[in-house]
LUMDOFI-28087 format. One record per residue: residue in one letter; y, z, x of N, C-alpha, C in turn; residue number from 1. Coordinates in nm, 2 decimals. Last residue first. Layout:
BEGIN
A | Y | Z | X | Y | Z | X | Y | Z | X | NUM
...
! end
This chain:
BEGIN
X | 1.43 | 1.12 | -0.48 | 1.31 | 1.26 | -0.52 | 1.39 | 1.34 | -0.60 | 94
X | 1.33 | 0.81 | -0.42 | 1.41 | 0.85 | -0.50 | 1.35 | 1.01 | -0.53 | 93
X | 1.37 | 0.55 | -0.23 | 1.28 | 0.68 | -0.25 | 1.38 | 0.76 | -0.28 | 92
X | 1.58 | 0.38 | -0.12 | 1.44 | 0.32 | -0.14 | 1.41 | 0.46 | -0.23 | 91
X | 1.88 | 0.33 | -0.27 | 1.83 | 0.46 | -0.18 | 1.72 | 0.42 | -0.19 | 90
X | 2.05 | 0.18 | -0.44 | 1.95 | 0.14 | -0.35 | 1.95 | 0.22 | -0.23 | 89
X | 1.91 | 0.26 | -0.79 | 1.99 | 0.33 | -0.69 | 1.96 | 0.19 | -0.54 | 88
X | 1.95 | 0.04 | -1.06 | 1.87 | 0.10 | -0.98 | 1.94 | 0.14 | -0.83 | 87
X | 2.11 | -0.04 | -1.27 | 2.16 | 0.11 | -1.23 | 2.03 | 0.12 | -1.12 | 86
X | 2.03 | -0.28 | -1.36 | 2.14 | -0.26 | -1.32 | 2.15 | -0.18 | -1.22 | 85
X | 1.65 | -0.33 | -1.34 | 1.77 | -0.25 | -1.38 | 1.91 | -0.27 | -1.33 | 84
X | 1.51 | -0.63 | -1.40 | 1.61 | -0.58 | -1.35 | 1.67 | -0.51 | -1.40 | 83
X | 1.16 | -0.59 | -1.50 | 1.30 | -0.59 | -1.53 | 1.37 | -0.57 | -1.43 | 82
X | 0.82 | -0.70 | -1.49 | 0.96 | -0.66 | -1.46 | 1.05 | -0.68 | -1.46 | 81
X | 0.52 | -0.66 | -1.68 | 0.67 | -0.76 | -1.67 | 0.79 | -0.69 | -1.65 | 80
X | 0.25 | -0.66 | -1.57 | 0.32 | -0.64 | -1.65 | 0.48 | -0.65 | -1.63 | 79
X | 0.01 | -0.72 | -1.41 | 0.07 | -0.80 | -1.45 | 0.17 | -0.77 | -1.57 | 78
X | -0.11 | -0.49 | -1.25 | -0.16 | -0.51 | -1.36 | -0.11 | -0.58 | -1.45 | 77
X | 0.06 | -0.55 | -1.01 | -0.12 | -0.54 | -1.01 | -0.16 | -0.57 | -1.14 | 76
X | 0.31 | -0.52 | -1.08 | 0.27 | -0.72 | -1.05 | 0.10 | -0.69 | -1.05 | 75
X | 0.33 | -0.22 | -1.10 | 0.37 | -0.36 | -1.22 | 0.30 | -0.47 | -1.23 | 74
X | 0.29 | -0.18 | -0.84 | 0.19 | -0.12 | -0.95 | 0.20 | -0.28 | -1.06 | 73
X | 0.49 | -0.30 | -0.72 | 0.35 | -0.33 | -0.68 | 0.27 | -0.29 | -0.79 | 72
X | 0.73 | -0.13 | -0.83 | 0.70 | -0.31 | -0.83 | 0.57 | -0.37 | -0.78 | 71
X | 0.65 | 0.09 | -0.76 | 0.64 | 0.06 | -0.92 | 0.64 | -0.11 | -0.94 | 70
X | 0.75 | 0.09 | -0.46 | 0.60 | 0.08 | -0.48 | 0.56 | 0.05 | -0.70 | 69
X | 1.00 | 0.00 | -0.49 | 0.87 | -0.10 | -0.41 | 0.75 | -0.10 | -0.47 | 68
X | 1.09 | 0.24 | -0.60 | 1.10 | 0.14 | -0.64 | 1.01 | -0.04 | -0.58 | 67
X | 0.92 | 0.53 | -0.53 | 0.99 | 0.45 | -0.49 | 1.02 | 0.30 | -0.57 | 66
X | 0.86 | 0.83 | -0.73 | 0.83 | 0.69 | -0.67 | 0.92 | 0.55 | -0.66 | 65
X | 0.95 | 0.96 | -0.93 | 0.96 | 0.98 | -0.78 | 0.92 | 0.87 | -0.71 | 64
X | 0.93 | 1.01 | -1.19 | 0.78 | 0.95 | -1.10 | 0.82 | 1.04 | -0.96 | 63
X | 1.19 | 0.97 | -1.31 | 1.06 | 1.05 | -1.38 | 0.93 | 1.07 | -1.26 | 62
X | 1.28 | 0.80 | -1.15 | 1.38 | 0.96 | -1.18 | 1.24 | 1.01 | -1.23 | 61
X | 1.17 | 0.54 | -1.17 | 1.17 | 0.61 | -1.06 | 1.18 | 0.76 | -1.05 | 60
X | 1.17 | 0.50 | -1.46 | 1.00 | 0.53 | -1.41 | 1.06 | 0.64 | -1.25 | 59
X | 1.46 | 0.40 | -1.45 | 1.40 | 0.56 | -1.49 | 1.30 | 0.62 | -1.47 | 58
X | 1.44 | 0.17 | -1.33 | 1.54 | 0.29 | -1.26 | 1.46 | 0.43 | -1.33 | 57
X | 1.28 | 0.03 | -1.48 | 1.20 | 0.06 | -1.33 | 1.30 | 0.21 | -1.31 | 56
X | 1.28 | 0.17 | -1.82 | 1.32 | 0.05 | -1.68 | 1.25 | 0.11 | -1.57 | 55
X | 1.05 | 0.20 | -2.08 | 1.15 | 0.27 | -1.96 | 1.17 | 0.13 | -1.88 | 54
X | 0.82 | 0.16 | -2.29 | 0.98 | 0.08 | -2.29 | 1.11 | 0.14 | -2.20 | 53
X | 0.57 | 0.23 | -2.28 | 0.67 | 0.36 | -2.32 | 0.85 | 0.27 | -2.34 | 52
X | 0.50 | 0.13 | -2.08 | 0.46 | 0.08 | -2.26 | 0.53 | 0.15 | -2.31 | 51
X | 0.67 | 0.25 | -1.87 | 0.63 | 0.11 | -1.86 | 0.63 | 0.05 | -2.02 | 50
X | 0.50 | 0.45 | -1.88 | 0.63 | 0.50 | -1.90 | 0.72 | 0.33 | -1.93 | 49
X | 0.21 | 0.36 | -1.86 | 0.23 | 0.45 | -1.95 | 0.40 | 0.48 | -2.02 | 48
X | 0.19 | 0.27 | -1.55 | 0.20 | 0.20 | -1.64 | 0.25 | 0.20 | -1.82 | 47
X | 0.24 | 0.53 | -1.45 | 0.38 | 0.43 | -1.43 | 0.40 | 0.31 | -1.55 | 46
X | 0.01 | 0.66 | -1.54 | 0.15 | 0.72 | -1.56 | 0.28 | 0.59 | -1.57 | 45
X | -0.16 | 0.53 | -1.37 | -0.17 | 0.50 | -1.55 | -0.03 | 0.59 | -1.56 | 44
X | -0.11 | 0.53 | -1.12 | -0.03 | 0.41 | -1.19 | -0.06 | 0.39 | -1.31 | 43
X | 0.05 | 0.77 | -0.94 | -0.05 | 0.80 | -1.05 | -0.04 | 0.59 | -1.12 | 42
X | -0.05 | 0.70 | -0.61 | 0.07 | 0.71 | -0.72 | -0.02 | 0.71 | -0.79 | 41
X | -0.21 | 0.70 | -0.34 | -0.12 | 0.80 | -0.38 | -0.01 | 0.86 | -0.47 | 40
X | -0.57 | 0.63 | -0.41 | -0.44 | 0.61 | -0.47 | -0.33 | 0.71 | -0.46 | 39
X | -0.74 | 0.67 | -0.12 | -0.71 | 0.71 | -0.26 | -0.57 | 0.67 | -0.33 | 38
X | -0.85 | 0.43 | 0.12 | -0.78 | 0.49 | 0.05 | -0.77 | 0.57 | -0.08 | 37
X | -1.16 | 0.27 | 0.06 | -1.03 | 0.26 | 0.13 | -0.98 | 0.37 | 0.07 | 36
X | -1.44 | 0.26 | 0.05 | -1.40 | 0.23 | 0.00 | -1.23 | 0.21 | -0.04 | 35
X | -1.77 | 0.24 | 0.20 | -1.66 | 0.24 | 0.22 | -1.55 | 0.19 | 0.08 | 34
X | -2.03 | 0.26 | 0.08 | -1.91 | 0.37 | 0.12 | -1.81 | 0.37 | 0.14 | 33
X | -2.14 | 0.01 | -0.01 | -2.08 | 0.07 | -0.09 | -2.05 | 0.23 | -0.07 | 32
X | -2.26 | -0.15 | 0.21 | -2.37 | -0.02 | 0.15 | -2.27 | 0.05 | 0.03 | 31
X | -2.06 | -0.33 | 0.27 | -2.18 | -0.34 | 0.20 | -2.29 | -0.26 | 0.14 | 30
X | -1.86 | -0.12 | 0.37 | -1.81 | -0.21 | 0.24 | -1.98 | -0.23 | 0.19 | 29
X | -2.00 | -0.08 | 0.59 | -1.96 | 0.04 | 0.51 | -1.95 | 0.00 | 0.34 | 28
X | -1.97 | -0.35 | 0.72 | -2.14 | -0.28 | 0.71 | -2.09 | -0.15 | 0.58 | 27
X | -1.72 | -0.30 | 0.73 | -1.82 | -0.48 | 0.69 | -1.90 | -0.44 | 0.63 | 26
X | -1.67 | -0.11 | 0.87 | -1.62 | -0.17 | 0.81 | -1.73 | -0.24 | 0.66 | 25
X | -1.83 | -0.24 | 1.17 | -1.81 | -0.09 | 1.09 | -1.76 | -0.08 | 0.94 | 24
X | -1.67 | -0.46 | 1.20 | -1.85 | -0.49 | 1.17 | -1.82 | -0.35 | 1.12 | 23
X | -1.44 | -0.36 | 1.26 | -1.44 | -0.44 | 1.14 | -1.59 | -0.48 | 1.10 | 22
X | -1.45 | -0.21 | 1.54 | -1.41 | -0.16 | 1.38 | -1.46 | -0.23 | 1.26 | 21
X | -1.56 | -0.40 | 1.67 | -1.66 | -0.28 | 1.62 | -1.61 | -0.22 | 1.52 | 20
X | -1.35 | -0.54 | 1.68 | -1.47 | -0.61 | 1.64 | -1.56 | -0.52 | 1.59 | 19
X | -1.13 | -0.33 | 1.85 | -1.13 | -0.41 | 1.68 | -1.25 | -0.48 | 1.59 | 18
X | -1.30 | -0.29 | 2.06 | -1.30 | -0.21 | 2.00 | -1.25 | -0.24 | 1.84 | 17
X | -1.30 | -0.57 | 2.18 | -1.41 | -0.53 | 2.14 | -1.40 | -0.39 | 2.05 | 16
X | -1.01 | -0.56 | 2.22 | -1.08 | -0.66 | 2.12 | -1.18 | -0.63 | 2.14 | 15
X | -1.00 | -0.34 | 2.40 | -0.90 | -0.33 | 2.27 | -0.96 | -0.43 | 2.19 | 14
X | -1.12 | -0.44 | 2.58 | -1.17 | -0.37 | 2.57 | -1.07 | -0.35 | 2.42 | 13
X | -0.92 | -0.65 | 2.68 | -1.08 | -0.71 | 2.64 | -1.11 | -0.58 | 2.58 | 12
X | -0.68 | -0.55 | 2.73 | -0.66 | -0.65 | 2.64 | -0.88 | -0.66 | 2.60 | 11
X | -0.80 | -0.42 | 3.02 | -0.75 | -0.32 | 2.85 | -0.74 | -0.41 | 2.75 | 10
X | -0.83 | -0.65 | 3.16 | -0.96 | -0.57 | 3.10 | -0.90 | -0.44 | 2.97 | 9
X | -0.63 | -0.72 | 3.17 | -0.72 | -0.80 | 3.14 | -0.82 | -0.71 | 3.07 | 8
X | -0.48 | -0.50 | 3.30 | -0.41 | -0.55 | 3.21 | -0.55 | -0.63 | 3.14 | 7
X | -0.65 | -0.51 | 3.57 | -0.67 | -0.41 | 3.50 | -0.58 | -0.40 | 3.35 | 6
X | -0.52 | -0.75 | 3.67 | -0.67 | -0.76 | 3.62 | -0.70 | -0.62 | 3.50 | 5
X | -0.26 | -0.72 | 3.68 | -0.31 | -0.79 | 3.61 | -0.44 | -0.81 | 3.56 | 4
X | -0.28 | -0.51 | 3.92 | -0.21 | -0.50 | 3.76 | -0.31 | -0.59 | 3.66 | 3
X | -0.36 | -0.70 | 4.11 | -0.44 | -0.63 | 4.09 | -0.40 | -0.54 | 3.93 | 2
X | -0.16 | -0.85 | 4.15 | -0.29 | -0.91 | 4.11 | -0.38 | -0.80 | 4.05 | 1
! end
């Protein structure tokens, strides 16, 4: 019984601590500080090797960048993916 209560109260305390994140957040986003992450792939590069007439397999060899993430860059800025043949299926390619 007594587990249980003190289970209760970390489950409450873990949802007030998500609520404070996300009002924190909210509030940050509104004043225009917050602003997430930095981008850790160059994507004018990806997009560049992309207009450049490369497959995904070769953006990878050139980039380093994973094949997931060139398929995310791609579909952001709606540009049209191919199936390479030859793409390795090692995810991360260095």
């Amino acid at each position: 019984m007594f587990l249980n209560l003190l289970g209760v109260f970390a489950q409450f305390e873990t949802e007030l601590r998500k609520e404070r994140q996300l009002e924190g957040i909210a509030k940050a986003k509104a004043e225009g500080v917050y602003k997430g992450r930095k981008q850790s792939y160059d994507h004018g590069r990806v997009k560049q090797l992309k207009a450049n007439g490369l497959g995904v397999a070769e953006i990878m060899r050139q980039t380093g960048i994973s094949k997931t993430h060139i398929y995310r860059i791609l579909n952001c800025y709606g540009l049209p993916i191919d199936v390479d043949a030859d793409i390795p299926t090692n995810e991360h390619v260095m």
